[in-house]
N, C-alpha and C positions, 0 to 999 in steps of 0.2 A: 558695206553694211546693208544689211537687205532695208527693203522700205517696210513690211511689216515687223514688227516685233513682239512675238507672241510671250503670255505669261504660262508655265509649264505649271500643274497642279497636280499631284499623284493625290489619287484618291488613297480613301484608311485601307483597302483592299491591297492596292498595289502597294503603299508602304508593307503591308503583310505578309503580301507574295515576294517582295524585298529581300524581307528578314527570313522568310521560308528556305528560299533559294540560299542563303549566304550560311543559314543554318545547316542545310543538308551539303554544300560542297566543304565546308570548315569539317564536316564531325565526317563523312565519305570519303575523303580528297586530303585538301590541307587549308590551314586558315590564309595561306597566301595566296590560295589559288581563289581561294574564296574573296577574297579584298580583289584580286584582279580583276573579276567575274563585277562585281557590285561597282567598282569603279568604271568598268567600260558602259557596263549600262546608264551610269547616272552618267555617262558621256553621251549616249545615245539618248537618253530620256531629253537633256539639256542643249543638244541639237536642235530639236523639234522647237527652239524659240525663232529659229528662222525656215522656215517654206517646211512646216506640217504637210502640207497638200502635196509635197512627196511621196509620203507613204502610200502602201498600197493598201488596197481592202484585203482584207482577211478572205482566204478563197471559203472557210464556213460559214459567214456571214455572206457574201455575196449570193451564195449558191440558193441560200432562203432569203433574198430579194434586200438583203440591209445591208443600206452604201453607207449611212454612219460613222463606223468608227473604219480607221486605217490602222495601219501598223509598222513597225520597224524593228529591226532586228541587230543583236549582235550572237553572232554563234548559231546555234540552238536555240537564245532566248529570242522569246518572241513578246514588243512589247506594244501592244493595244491600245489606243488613244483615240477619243473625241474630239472635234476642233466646235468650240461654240462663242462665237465671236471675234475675240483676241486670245482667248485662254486655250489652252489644250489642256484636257483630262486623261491623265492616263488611268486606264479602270483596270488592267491586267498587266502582270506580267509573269511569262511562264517558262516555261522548257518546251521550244516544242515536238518534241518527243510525246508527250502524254498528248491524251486524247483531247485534241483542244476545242473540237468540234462540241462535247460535253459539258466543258469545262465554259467554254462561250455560253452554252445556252442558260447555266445552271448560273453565270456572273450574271452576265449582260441582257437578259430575259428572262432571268429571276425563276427560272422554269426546275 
């Protein structure tokens, strides 16, 4: 059992981007693939209650100077998080295939 144990907290975004993702593989793909897809991530989201500080920085956030947030991955998805005390926040998650460089600035600097 590790000695920290963080509390996981998906921000209303990343619930969003959730329902985005499980909406576009369910109505593209199939609704099974889609339950696969959303359960491996809430495996990866629910991970991050032991050693957050695994994750690595986002190469588009580091590249303009913000260690902030890290990140973790299943697939494709690519899932974005804050560590602020004990809690981690997850603020995105995406596919990353799309322009995530964009997509970062326009979440997470509000730009």
């Amino acid at each position: 059992m590790p000695e920290k144990c963080y509390e996981v907290l998906l921000t209303k975004s990343a619930e969003q981007d959730l329902e985005a993702l499980y909406d576009y593989i369910a109505e593209f793909d199939s609704e099974a693939n889609a339950d696969h897809v959303l359960d491996e991530l809430m495996e990866v989201v629910s991970n991050l209650t032991a050693y957050p500080e695994r994750g690595s920085y986002p190469k588009e956030l580091s590249a303009v100077g913000i260690q902030e947030y890290r990140q973790t991955f299943f697939k494709t998805y690519r899932v974005i998080y804050r560590i602020t005390g004990q809690a981690v926040y997850i603020v995105l998650i995406a596919d990353g295939r799309r322009d995530m460089q964009s997509l970062l600035v326009r979440r997470l600097l509000g730009a």
